[in-house]
C-alpha positions as CSV (number, residue, x, y, z in Angstrom):
1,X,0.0,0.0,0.0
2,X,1.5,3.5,-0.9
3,X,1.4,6.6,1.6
4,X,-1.1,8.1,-0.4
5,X,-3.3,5.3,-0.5
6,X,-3.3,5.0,3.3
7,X,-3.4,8.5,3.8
8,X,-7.1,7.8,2.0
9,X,-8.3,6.1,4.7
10,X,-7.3,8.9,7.2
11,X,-9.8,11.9,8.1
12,X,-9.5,15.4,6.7
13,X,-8.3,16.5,9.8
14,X,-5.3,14.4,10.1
15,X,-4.1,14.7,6.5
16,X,-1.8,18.5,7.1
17,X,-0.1,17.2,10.5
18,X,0.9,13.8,8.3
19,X,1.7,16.0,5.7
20,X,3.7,17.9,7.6
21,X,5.3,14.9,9.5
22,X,5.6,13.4,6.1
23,X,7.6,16.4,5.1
24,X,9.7,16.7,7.8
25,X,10.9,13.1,7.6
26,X,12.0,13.7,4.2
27,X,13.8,16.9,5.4
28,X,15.3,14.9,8.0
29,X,16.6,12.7,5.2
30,X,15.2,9.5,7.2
31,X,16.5,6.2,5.8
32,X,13.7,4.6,3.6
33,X,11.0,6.9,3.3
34,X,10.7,9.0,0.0
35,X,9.5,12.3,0.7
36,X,5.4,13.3,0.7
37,X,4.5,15.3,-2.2
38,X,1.7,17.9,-1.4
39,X,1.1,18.4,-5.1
40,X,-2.5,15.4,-5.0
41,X,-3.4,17.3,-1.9
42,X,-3.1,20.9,-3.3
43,X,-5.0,19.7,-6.9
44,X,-7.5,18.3,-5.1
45,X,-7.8,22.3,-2.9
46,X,-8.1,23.9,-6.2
47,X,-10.2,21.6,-7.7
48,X,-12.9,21.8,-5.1
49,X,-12.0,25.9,-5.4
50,X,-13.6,25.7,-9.6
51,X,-15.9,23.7,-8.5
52,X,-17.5,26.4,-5.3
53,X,-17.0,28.9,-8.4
54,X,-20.4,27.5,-10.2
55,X,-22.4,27.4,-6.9
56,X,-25.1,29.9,-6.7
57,X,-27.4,31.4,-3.5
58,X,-31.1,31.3,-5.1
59,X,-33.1,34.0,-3.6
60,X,-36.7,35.7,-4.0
61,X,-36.9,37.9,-6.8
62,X,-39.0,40.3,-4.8
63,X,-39.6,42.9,-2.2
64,X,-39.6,39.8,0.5
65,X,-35.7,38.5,-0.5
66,X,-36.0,35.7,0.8
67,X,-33.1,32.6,0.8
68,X,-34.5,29.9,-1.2
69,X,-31.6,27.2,-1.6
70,X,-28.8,26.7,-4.0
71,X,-28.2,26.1,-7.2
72,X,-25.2,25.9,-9.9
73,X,-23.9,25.9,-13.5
74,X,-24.4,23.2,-15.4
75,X,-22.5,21.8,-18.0
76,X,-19.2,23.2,-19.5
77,X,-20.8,26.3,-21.5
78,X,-22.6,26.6,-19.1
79,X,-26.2,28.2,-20.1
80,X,-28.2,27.3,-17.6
81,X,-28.1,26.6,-13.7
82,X,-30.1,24.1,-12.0
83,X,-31.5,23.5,-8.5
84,X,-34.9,21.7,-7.0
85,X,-38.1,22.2,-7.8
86,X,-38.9,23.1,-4.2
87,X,-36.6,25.3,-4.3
88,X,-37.9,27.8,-6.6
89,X,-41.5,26.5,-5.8
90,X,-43.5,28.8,-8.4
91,X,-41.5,31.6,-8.7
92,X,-41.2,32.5,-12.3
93,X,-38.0,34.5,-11.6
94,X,-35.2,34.4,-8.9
95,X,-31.8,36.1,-7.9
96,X,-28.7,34.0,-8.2
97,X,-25.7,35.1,-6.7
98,X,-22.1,33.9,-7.0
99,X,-19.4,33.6,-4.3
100,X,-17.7,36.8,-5.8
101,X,-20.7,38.9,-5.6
102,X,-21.9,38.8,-8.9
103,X,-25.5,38.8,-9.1
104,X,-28.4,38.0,-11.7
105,X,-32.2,38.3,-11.8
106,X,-32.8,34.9,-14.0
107,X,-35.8,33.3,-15.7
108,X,-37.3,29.8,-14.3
109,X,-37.4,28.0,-17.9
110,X,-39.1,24.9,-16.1
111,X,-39.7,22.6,-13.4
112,X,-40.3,19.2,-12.6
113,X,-42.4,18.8,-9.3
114,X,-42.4,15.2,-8.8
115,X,-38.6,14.6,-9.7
116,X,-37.6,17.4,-7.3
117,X,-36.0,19.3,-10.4
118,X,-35.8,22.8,-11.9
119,X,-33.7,24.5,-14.6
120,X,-32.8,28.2,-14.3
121,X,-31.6,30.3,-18.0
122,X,-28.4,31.7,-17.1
123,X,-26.4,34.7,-18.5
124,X,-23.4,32.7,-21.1
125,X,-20.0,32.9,-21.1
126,X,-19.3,30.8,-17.5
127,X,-17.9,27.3,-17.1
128,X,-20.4,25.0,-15.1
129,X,-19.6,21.3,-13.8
130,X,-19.5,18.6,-15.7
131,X,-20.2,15.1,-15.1
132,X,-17.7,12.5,-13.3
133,X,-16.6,10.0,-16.5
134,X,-17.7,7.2,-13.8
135,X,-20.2,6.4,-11.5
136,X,-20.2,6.6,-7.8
137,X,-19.3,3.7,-6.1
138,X,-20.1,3.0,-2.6
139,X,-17.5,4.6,0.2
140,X,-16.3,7.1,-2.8
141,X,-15.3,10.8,-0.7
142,X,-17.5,13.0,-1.7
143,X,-17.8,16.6,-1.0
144,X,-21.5,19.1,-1.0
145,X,-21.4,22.6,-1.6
146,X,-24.2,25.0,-0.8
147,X,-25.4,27.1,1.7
148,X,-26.7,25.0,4.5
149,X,-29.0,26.7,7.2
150,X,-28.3,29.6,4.8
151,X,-24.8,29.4,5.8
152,X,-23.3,30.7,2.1
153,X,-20.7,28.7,0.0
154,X,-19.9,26.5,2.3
155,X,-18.5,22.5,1.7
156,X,-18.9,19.6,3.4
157,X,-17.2,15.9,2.9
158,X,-18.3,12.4,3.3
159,X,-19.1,9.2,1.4
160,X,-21.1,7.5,-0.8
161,X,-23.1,4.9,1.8
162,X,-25.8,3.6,-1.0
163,X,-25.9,4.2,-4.4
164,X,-29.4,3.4,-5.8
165,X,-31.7,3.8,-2.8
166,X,-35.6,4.7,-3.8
167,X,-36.6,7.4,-1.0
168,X,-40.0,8.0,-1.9
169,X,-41.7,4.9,-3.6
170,X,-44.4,7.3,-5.6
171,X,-41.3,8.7,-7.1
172,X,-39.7,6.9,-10.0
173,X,-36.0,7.9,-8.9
174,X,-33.3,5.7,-6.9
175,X,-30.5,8.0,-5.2
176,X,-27.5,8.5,-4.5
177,X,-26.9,8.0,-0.4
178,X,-24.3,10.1,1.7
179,X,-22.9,11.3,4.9
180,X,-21.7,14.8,3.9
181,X,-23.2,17.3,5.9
182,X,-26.1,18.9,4.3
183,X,-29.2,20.8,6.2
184,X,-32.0,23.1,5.4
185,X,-30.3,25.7,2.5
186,X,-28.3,23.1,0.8
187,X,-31.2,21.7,-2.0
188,X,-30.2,22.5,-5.1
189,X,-26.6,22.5,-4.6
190,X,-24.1,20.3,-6.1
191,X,-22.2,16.6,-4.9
192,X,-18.6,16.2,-6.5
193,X,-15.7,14.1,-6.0
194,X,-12.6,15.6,-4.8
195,X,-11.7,16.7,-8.5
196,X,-14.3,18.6,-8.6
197,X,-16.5,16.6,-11.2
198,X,-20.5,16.2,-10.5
199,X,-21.6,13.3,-9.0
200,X,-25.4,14.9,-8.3
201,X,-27.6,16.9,-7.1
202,X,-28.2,17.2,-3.1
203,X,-32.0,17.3,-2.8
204,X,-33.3,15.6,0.4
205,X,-32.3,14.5,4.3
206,X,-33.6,11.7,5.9
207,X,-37.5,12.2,6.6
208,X,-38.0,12.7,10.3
209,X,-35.8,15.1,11.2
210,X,-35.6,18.7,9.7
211,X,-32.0,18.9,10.5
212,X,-29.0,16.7,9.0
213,X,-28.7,13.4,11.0
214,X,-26.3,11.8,8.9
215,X,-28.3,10.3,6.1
216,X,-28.8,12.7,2.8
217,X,-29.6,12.1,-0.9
218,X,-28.6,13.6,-4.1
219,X,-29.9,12.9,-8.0
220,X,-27.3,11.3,-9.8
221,X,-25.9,12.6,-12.5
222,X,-27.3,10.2,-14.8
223,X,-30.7,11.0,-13.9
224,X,-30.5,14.7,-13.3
225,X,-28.9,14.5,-17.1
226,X,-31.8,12.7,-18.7
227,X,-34.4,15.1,-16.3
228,X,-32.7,18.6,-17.2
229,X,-32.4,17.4,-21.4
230,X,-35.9,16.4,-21.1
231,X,-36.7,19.1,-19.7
232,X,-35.2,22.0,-21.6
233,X,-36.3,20.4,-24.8
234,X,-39.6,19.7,-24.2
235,X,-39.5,15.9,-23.9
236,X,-39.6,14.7,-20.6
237,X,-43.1,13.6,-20.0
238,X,-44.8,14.8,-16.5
239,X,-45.0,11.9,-14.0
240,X,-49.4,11.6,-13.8
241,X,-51.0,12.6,-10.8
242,X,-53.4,9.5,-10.4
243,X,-55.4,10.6,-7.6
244,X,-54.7,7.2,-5.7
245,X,-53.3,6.2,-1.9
246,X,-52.3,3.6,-1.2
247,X,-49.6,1.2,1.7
248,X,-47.0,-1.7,0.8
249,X,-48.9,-4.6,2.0
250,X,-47.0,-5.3,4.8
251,X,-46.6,-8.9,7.3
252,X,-49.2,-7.5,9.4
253,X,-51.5,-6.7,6.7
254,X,-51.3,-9.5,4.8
255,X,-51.5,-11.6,7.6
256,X,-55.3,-9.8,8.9
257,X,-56.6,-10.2,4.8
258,X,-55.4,-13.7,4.1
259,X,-52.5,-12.4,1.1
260,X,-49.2,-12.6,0.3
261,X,-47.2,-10.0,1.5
262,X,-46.8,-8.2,-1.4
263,X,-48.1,-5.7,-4.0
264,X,-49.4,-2.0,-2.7
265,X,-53.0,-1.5,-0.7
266,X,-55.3,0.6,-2.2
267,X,-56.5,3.3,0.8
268,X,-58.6,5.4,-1.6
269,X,-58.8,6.9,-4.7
270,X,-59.8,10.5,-5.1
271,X,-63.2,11.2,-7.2
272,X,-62.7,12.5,-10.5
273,X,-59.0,11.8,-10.4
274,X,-57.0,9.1,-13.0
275,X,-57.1,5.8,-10.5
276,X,-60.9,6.9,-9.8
277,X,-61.9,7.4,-13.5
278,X,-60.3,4.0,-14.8
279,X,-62.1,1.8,-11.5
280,X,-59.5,1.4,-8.6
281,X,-61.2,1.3,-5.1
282,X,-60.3,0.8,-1.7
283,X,-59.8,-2.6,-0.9
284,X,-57.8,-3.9,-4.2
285,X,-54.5,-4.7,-4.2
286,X,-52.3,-3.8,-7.3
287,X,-49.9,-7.1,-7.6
288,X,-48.3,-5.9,-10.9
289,X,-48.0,-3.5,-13.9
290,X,-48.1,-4.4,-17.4
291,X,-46.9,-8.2,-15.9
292,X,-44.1,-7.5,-13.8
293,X,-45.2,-8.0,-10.4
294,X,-44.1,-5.5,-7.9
295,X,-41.0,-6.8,-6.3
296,X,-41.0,-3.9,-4.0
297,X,-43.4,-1.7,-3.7
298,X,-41.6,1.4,-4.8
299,X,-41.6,-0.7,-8.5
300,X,-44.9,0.8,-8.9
301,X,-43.2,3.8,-9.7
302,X,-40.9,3.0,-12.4
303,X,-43.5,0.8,-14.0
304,X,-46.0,3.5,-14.2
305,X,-43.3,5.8,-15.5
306,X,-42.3,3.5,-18.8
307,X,-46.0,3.3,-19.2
308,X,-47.2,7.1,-19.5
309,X,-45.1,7.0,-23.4
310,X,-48.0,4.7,-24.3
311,X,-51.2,6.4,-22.2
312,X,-52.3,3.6,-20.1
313,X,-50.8,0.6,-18.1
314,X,-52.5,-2.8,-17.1
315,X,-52.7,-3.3,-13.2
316,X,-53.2,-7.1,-12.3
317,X,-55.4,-6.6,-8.9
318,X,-56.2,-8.7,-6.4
319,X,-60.2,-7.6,-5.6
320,X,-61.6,-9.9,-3.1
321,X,-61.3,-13.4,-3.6
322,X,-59.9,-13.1,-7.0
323,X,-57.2,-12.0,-9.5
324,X,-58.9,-9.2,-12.4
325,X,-56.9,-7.0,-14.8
326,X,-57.5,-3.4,-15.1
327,X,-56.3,-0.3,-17.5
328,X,-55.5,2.6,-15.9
329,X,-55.8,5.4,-17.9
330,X,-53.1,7.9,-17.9
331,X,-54.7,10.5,-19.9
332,X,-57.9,12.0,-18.3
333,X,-59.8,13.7,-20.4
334,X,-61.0,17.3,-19.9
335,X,-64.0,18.2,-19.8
336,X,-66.0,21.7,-18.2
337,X,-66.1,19.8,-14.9
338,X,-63.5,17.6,-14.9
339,X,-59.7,19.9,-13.4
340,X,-56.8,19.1,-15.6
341,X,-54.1,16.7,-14.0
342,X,-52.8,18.5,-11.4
343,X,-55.0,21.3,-11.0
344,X,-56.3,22.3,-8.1
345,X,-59.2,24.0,-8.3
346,X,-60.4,26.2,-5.7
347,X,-64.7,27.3,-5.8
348,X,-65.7,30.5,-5.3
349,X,-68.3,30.8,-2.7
350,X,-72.4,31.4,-3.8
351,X,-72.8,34.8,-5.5
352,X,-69.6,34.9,-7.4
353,X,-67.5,37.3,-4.7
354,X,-64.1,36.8,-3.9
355,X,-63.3,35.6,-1.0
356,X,-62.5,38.7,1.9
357,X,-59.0,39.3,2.8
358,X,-58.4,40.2,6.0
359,X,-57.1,43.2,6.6
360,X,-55.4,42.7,10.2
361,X,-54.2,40.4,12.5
362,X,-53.7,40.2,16.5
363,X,-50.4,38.5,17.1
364,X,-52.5,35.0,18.7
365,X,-54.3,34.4,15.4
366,X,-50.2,34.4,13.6
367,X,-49.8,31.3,16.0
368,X,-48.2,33.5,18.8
369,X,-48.7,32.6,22.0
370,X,-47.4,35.0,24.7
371,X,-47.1,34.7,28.6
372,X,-45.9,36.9,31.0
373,X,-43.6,40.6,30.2
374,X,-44.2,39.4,26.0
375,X,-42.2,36.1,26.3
376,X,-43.3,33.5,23.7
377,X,-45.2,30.6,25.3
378,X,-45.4,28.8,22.1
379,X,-45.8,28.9,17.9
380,X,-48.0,27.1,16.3
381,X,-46.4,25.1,13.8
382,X,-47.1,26.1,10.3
383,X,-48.1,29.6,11.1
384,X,-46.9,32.8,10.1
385,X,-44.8,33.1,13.4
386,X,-43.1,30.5,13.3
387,X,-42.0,30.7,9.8
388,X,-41.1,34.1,10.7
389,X,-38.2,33.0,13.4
390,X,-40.2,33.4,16.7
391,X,-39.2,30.3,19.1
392,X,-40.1,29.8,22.2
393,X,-39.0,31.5,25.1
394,X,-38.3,34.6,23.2
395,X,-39.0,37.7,24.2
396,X,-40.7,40.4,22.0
397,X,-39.1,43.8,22.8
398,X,-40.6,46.6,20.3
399,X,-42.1,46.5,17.1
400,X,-41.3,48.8,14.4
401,X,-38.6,50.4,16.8
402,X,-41.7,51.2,19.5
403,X,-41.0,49.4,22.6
404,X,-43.8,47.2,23.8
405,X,-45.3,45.9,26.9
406,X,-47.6,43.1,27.7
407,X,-50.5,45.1,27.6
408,X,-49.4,46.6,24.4
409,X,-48.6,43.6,22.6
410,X,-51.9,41.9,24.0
411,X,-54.1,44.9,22.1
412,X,-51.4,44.9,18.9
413,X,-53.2,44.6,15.6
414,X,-51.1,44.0,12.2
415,X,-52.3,46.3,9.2
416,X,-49.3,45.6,7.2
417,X,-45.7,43.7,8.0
418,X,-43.6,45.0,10.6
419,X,-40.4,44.4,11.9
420,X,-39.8,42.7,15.3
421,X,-36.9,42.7,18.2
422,X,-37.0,39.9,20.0
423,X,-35.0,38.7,22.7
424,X,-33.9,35.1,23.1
425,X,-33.8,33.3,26.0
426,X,-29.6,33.5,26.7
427,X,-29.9,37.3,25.9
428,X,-29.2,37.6,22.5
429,X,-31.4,40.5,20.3
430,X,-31.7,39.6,16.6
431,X,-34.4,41.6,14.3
432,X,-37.6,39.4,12.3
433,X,-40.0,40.3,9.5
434,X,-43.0,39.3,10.3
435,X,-45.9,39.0,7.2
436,X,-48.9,37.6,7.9
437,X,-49.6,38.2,3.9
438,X,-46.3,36.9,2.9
439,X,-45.5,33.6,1.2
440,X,-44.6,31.3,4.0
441,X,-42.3,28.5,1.8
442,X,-40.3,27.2,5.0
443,X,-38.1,24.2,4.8
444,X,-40.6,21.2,5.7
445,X,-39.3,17.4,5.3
446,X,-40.3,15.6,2.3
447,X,-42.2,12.2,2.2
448,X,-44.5,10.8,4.4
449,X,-47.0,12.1,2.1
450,X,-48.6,15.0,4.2
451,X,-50.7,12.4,6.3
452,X,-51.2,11.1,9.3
453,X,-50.4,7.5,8.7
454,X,-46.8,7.7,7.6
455,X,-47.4,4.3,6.0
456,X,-49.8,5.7,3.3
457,X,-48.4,7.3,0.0
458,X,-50.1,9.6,-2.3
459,X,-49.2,8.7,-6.0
């Protein structure tokens, strides 16, 4: 084994003081040791340097400012940037800014919801990353650059733990698994190998903890390359919202209806939707698409994927006490009544008026709940508080620069946003913009379908 090679398996940490050591042995003129070159050690430096170069803050093109995520350039003329979908959410324009300063107001050129991808038209003339000639392989050191927690251009290392792992099984994407640092701040941003080359795109943590608890995934390269072509020319087809729930069918499951364990549990399937309209009901049990039967149930996925080219796909069911076929429909019609896929459509109330904004707000109905001398009690999660910064236990000192008392902040009413100071519990004063009209797009987990049974998934 050489010294390099060894020095591999050694952390970051420990690499300069071996260097060093390494050096000085050399100096020392040490019988049988050849003397440690820095010259891998500074490459690698300067390759991770180009690479920070292409990594862009994504802000709010608006009064609001907001931090959004990351992004950066792709490809090696570079034209366009590209970050997640739920990163720009529907934003039509952002900022991006570089880690020199430079700053652009850029145009969203598309997205792709259910992939987690979005593509950003850039000014020309800038280098962007380009793909790694091979695959990541599992323990590969790998490095993620973003802005984490909003922390700006920052990188983290670690390595490749899985390399095909399906996080959410209605999405047709397996992912690349790491260990580098990521949080909050860092979607959109890139994963490269120590010479800088793209290895993905760093897009989720670990569902059950907002904050980084060791586990993170990034779109591999291959994947984000087929999603961002498809994309910018028009080809990619949407994944279809079917309008169906349903759960893996599980030991315990099977074991209460008398089935294998396998295939997916239908929970529902929404009215007027694509699994609705083509005969899928609670109760049935999809065993497999088009003949392959669902290995796992995350196949369902993929299967319904390479069937959207053609419109339809052919479940095999299990509906009671026996095996039918079925051909869901990937095409729904529209009709006057009927939304288009992925619409939501919103009624107005009887008489044809708008619904009322309201025009102000006390601080409780923000989710604020306030004790004694202004100190925050609690914040409801969700609400405009929280997602403005208060925690509890702080305290709220003035509001638009007028110091306030309990009394004062229990008759407060919000006409328009103002600007908080707040005190936190070890002392520290920070300033927050509270809007109780704003867009409130905080950093929630993926997954777990927005339900209460964490089993069922929304396809």
């Amino acid at each position: 084994m050489t010294l390099r090679s060894a020095l591999s398996g050694l952390t970051r940490k420990m690499k300069p003081a071996l260097l060093a050591l390494g050096l000085g042995m050399a100096a020392g003129g040490i019988a049988g040791l050849s003397p440690l070159s820095a010259t891998p050690v500074r490459a690698e430096a300067s390759a991770l340097d180009s690479a920070m170069d292409t990594v862009l803050v994504v802000r709010s093109a608006d009064a609001e400012d907001r931090f959004l995520g990351s992004a950066f350039l792709y490809g090696e003329e570079a034209l366009v940037a590209v970050t997640n979908a739920h990163v720009v959410g529907d934003a039509e324009e952002v900022r991006l800014i570089d880690r020199h300063g430079n700053e652009e107001t850029a145009t969203v050129i598309a997205t792709d919801p259910t992939r987690d991808v979005a593509v950003i038209s850039v000014k020309p003339g800038r280098r962007g990353l380009v793909a790694a000639a091979e695959p990541a392989g599992l323990g590969l050191e790998v490095f993620a650059l973003g802005a984490p927690l909003g922390i700006e251009f920052t990188l983290t290392e670690g390595l490749i733990s899985a390399t095909a792992r399906q996080v959410e099984i209605a999405v047709p994407l397996k992912m690349l698994q790491h260990d580098a640092a990521v949080n909050p701040g860092s979607s959109g941003g890139p994963l490269v190998d120590a010479q800088g080359r793209l290895l993905g795109m760093n897009s989720q943590i670990a569902d059950g903890s907002r904050m980084f608890v060791g586990i993170a995934y990034a779109i591999a390269t291959p994947d984000l390359d087929r999603i961002v072509a498809g994309l910018i020319d028009e080809t990619l087809a949407p994944f279809p919202k079917l309008g169906l729930t349903a759960r893996p069918v599980d030991r315990k499951a099977a074991e209460a209806l008398g089935v294998a364990a396998t295939g997916l549990l239908v929970d529902g399937a929404a009215p007027r939707g694509l699994a609705a309209a083509s005969g899928l009901k609670g109760g049935d049990i999809i065993l497999a698409v088009d003949g392959t039967a669902l290995a796992q149930p995350g196949d369902f996925a993929f299967l319904i994927e390479a069937a959207v080219a053609k419109g339809a796909a052919d479940l095999t069911l299990r509906r009671g006490q026996e095996d039918i076929t079925l051909t869901l429909s990937l095409a729904l019609p529209e009709t006057d009544d009927t939304p288009g896929i992925g619409l939501k459509v919103r009624d107005l109330p009887k008489g044809g008026t708008a619904p009322e904004v309201i025009k102000s707000y006390r601080l409780s109905a923000l989710g604020i709940v306030l004790g004694d001398e202004g100190v925050v009690k609690d914040v409801t999660d969700n609400s405009p508080g929280l997602f403005a910064g208060l925690a509890k236990g702080d305290r709220i000192i003035a509001v638009n620069g007028a110091e306030m008392d309990a009394a004062a902040l229990d008759a407060l009413e919000l006409s328009e946003p103002v600007l908080i100071l707040v005190q936190s519990p070890g002392g520290a004063t920070r300033h927050i913009y509270l809007d109780p009209w704003g867009k409130h797009d905080g950093a929630r987990a993926l997954g777990g379908a927005n339900v209460l049974d964490p089993a069922v998934v929304v396809f």
